[in-house]
C-alpha positions as CSV (number, residue, x, y, z in Angstrom):
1,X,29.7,-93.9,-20.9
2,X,32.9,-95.6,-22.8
3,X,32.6,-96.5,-26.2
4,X,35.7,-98.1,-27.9
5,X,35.6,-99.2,-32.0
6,X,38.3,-101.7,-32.9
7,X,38.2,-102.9,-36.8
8,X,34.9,-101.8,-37.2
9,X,33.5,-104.0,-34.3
10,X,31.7,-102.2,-31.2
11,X,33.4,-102.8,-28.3
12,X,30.8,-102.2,-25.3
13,X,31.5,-101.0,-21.2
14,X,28.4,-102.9,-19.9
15,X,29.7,-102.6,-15.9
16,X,31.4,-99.9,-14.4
17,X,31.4,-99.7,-10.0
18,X,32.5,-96.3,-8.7
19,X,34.8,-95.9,-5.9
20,X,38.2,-93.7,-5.5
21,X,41.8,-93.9,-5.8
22,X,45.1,-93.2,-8.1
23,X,44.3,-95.1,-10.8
24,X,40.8,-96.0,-11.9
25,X,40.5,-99.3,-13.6
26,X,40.2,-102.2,-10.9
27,X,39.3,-104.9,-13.1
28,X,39.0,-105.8,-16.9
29,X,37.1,-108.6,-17.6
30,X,37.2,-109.5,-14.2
31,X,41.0,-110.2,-14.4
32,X,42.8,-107.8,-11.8
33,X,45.0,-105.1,-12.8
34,X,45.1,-102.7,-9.2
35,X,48.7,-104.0,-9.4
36,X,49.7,-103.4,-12.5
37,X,51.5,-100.3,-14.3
38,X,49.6,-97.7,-16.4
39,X,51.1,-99.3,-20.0
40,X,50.4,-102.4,-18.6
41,X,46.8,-101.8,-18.1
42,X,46.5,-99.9,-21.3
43,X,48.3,-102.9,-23.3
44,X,45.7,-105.4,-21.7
45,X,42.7,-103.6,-22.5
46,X,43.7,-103.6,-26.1
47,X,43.9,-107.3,-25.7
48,X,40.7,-107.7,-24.4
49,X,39.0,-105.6,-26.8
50,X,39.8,-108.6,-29.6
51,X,37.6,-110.6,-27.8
52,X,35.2,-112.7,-29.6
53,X,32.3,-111.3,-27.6
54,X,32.9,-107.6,-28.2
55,X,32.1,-106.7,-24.6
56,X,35.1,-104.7,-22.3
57,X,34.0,-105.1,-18.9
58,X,35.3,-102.5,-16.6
59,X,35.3,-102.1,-13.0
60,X,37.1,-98.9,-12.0
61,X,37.4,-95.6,-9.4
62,X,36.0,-92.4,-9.8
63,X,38.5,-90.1,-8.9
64,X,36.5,-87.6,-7.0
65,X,36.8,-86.1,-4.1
66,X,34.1,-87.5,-1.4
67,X,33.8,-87.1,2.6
68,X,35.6,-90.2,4.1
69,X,32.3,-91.0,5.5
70,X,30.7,-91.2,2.2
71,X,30.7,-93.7,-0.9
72,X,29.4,-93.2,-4.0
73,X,26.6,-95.9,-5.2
74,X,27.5,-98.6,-7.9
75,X,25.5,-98.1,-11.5
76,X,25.5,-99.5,-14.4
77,X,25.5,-98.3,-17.6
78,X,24.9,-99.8,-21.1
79,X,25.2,-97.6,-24.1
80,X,23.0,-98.4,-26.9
81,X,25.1,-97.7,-30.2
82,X,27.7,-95.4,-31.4
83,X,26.5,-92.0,-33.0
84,X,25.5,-92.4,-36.4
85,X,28.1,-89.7,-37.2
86,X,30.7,-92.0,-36.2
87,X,33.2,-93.5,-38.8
88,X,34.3,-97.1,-37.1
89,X,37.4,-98.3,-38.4
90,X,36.6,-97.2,-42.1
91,X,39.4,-97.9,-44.2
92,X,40.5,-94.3,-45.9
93,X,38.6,-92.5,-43.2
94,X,39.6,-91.6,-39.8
95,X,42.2,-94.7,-39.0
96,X,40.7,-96.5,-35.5
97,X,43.9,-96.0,-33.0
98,X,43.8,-91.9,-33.3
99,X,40.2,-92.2,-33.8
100,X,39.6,-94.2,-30.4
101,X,41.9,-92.0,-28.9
102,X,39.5,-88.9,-29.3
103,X,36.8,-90.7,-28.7
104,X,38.1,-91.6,-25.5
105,X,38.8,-88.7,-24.5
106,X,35.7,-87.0,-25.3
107,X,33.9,-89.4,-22.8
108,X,36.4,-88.7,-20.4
109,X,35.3,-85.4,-20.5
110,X,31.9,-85.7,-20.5
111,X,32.0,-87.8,-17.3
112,X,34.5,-85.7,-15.7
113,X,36.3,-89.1,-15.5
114,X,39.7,-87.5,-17.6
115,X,40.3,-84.4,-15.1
116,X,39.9,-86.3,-12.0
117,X,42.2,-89.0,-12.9
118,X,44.3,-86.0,-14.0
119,X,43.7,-84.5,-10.7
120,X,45.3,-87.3,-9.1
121,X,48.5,-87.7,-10.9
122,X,51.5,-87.2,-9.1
123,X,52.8,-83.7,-9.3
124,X,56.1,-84.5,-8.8
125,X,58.1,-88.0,-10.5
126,X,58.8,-90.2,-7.4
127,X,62.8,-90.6,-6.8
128,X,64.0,-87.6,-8.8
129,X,65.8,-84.5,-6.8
130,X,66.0,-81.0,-6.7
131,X,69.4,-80.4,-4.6
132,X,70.6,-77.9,-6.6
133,X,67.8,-75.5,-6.3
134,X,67.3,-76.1,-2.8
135,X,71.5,-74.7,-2.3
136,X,71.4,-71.1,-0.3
137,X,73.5,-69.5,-3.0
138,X,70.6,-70.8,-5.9
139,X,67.8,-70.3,-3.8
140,X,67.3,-66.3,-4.5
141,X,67.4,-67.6,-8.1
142,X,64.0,-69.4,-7.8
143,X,60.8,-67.0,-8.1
144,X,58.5,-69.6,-6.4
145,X,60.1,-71.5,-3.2
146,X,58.1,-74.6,-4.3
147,X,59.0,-75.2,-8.0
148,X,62.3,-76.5,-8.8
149,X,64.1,-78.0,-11.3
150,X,65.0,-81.9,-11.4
151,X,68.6,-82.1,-11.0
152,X,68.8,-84.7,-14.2
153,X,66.8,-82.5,-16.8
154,X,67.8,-79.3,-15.1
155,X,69.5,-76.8,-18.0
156,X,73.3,-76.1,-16.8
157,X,74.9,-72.8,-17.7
158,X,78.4,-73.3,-18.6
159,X,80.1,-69.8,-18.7
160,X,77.5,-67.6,-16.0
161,X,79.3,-65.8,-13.8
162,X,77.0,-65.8,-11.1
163,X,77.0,-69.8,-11.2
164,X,75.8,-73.1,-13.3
165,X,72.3,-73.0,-11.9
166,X,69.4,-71.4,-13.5
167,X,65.3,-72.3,-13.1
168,X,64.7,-74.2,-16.2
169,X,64.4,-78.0,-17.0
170,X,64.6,-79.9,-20.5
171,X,61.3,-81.1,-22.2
172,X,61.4,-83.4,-25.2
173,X,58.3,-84.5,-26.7
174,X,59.0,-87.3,-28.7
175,X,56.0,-87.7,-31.1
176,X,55.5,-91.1,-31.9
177,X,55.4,-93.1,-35.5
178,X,57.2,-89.4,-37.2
179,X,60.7,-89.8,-35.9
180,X,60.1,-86.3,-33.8
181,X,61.2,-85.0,-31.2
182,X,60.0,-81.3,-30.0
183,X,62.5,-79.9,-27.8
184,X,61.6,-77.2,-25.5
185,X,63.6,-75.9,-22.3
186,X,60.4,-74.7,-19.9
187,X,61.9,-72.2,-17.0
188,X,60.2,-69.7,-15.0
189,X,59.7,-65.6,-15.9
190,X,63.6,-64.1,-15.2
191,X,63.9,-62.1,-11.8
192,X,65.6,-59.0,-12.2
193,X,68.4,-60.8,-10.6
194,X,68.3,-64.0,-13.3
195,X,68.1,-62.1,-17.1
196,X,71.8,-62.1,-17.3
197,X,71.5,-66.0,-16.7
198,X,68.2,-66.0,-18.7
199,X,69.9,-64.5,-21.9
200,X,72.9,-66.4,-21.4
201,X,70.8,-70.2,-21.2
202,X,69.7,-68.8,-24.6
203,X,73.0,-68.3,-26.1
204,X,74.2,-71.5,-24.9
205,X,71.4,-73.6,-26.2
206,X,71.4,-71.5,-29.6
207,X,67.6,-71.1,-29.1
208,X,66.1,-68.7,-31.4
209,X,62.7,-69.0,-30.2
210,X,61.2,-67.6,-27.1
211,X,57.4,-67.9,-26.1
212,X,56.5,-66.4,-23.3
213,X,53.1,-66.9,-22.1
214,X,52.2,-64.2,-19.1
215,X,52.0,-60.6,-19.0
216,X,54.9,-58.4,-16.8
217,X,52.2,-57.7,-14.1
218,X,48.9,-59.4,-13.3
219,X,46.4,-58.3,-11.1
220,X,49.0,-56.2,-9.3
221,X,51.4,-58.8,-8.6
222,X,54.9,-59.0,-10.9
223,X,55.0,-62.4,-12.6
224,X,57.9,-61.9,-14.5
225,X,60.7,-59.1,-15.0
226,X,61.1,-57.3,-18.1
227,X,64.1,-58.9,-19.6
228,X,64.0,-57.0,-22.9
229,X,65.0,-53.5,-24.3
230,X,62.2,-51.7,-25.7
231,X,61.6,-51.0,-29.4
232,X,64.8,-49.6,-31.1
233,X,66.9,-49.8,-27.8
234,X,69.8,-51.8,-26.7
235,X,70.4,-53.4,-23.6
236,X,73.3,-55.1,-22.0
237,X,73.3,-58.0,-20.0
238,X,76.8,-59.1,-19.2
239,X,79.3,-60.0,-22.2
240,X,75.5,-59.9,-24.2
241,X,74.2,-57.3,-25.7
242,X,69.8,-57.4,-26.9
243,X,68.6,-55.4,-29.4
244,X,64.6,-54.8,-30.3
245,X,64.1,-54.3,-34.0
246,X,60.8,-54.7,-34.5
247,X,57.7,-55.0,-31.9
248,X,53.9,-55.7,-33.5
249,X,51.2,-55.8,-30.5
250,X,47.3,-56.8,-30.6
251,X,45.0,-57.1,-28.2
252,X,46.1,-61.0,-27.6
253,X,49.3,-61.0,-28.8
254,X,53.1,-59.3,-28.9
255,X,55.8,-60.2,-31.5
256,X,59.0,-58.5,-31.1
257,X,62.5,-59.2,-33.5
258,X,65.6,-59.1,-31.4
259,X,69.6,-59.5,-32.2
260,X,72.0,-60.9,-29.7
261,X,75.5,-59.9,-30.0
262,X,78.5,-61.7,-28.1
263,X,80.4,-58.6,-27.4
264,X,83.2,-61.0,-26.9
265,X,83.6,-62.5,-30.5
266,X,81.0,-60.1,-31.9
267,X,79.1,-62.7,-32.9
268,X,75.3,-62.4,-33.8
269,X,71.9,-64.2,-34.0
270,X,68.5,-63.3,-34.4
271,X,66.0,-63.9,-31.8
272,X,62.1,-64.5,-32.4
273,X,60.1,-63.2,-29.3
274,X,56.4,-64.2,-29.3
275,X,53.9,-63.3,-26.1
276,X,50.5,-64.5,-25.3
277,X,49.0,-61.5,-23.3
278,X,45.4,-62.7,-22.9
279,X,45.7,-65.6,-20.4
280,X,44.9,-65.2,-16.7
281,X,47.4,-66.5,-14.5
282,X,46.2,-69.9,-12.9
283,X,43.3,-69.5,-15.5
284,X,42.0,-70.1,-18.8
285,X,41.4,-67.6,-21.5
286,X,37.4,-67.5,-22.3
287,X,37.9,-68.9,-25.5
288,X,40.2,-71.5,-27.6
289,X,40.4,-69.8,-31.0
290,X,42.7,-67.2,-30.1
291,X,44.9,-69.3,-28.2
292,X,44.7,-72.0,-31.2
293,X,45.8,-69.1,-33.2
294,X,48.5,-68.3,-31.1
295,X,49.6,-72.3,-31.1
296,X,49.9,-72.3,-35.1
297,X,51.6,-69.0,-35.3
298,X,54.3,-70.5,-32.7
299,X,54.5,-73.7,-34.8
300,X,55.1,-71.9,-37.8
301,X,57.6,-70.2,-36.3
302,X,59.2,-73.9,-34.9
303,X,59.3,-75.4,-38.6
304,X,62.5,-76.9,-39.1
305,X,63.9,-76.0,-36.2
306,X,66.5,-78.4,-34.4
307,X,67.6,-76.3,-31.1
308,X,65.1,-76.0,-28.5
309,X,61.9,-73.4,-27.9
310,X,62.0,-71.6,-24.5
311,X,59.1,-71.8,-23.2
312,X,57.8,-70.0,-19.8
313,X,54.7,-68.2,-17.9
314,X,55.5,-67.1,-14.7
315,X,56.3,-70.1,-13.1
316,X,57.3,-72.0,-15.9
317,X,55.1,-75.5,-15.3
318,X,51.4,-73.7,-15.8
319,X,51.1,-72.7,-18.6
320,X,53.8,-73.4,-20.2
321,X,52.7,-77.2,-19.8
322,X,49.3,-76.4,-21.2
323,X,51.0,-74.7,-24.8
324,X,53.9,-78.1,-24.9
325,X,50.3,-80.6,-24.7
326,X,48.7,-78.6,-27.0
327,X,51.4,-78.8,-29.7
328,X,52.4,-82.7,-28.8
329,X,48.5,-83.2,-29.5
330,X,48.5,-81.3,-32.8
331,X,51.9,-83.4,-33.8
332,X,50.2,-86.9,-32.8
333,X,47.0,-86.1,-34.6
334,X,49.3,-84.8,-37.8
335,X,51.3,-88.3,-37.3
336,X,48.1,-90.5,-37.4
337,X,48.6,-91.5,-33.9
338,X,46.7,-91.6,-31.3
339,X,46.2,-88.8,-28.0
340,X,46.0,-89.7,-24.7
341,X,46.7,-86.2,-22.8
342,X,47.3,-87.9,-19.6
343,X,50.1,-90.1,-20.6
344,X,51.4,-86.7,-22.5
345,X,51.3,-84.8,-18.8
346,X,53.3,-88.1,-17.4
347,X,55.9,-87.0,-19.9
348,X,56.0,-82.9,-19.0
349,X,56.3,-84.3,-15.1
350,X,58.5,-86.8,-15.2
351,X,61.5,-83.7,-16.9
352,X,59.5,-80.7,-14.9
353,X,57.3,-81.1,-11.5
354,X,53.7,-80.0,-11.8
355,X,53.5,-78.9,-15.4
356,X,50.1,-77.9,-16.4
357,X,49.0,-76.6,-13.1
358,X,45.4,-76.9,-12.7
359,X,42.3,-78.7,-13.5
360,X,40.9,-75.9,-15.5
361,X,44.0,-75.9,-16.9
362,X,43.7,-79.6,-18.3
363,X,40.1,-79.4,-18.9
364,X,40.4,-76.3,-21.2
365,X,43.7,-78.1,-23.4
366,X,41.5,-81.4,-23.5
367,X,38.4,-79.4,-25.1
368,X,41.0,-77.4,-27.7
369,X,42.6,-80.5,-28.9
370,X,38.7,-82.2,-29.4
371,X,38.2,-79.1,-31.2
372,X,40.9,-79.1,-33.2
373,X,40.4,-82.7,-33.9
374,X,36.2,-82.2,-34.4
375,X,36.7,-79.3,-36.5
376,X,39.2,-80.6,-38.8
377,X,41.5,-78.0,-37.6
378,X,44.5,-80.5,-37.6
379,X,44.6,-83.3,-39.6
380,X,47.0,-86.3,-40.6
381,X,49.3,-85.6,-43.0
382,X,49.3,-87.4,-46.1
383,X,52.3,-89.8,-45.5
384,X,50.4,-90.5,-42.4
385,X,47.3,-91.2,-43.8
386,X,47.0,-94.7,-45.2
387,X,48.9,-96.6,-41.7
């Protein structure tokens, strides 16, 4: 079931047919669209829907896997009314575009309909290359064989020794109708061989943020190396020299206070470490709340800040990609505008292959942000409010 409000007028899917393919939506209103791009069938359905007969007629794919030999029969549905707990297009309330947004997605994820077209996205942006990862001298610098950087968003070191190439990629979130753009660099856990580089990207991009989002060792398998000195020690790592001042740990979490000194010039920053330790690798934690926790706690910590957050798990597209979707989502909702967590994971791809790894992965971000959105958790802000 799809149910769309638009001005206060019930918009109504009376015919949906379900086959399979890349992207769902056949025809609207009987009018083809198999040919056309993804904003062009998302700017033609909000066309339609001003219709004078309030109906959006919908032919489109399931995308589920079936046995070739198989087909899944055509239904119809007609949905009878909105919930009466639903505001439509109330002026003051909940304003329709973000509104519609959530409601969308909340019937995408009832019907399973939102992961399996997520589950059919390209991993990887068609056209883009990953040369310099693939080189034999950068190749030992790459903790998975299979996830590279993009050579156009790929972060370049500038004064390494051991070269320009490390495994990390630029991701800007630009957050429509605020003027925002969250930057982030995502990059894999540092080898043993890469925390020289690792500590040197952070120099370089005068990030004072890190978020790391996996523990050292999982389920008896190293998933990133210990890049930092332990609590009140100092550790060098080329002409830089990390210093941990202060370490808090809970059950979920680990925040630890380091400087970075330039033994060169003997210049000095401070660096915020934070560290989710209660998410399974390829997995989701059991619950939202402490990750949601976690989110505000790193958004907190972003306020104001210009330079970018490193971001990474073990892998660096995972995870990470599930924490950059979940704070885009918060910013849109904050912004008044609408979510639509597919087009954000077209964004996170098209700067860093296969971010947001999984299915569960994309299910469990989809029901936070419904959460936060159903719960009040986020809300717009008040210059936001009346567009």
């Amino acid at each position: 079931m799809l149910v769309h409000t638009h001005h206060g007028k019930l918009v109504r899917i009376v015919s949906v047919e379900w086959v399979s393919d890349d992207w769902p939506v056949l025809l609207i209103n009987g009018r083809d669209v198999s040919a056309m791009t993804h904003e062009q069938v998302v700017n033609f359905i909000r066309a339609s829907r001003e219709c004078h007969s309030g109906e959006l007629v919908l032919t489109v794919k399931q995308n589920v896997y079936l046995a070739e030999e198989l087909e899944e029969p055509a239904f119809q549905y007609v949905p009878e009314a909105l919930p009466t707990s639903v505001s439509v297009g109330v002026p003051g309330s909940q304003t329709a575009p973000l509104h519609e947004s959530m409601l969308l997605l909340s019937e995408g994820l009832e019907a399973g309909s939102l992961v399996a077209q997520f589950e059919q996205m390209y991993r990887r942006k068609p056209g883009l290359t990953v040369a310099e990862a693939r080189r034999p001298e950068n190749e030992k610098k790459n903790r998975y064989r299979d996830i590279s950087p993009y050579d156009t968003t790929r972060v370049i070191l500038t004064n390494a020794v051991s070269g320009d190439y490390i495994n990390a990629s630029y991701v800007n979130m630009e957050i429509q109708g605020s003027g925002i753009i969250n930057r982030y660099i995502a990059c894999q856990g540092p080898l043993a061989g890469t925390c020289t580089d690792f500590w040197q990207m952070v120099w370089e991009q005068q990030s004072t943020l890190v978020v790391m989002l996996t523990t050292v060792v999982e389920q008896g398998r190293v998933k990133c190396h210990r890049y930092w000195p332990r609590l009140y020690e100092t550790v060098d790592f080329g002409t830089l020299q990390v210093t941990c001042l202060k370490e808090e740990e809970t059950t979920g979490f680990a925040f630890r206070e380091f400087t970075l000194i330039n033994t060169q010039n003997q210049d000095e920053r401070h660096i915020t470490h934070m560290q989710y330790l209660a998410w399974p690798d390829h997995g989701v934690p059991d619950d939202s709340t402490e990750f949601l926790n976690f989110v505000a706690q790193v958004r907190q910590a972003r306020t104001g800040m210009v330079e970018p957050t490193i971001v990474h798990c073990s892998a660096g597209i995972g995870r990470t990609g599930v924490l950059i979707l979940m704070e885009t989502a918060q910013c849109l909702i904050e912004a008044n505008e609408p979510v639509y967590p597919l087009d954000v994971v077209r964004s996170m791809r098209d700067q860093r292959a296969m971010m947001i790894q999984t299915a569960s992965q994309f299910r469990f971000v989809c029901e936070a942000i419904e959460r936060v959105y159903s719960e009040g958790l986020v809300k717009p802000l008040a210059e936001y409010q009346q567009r």
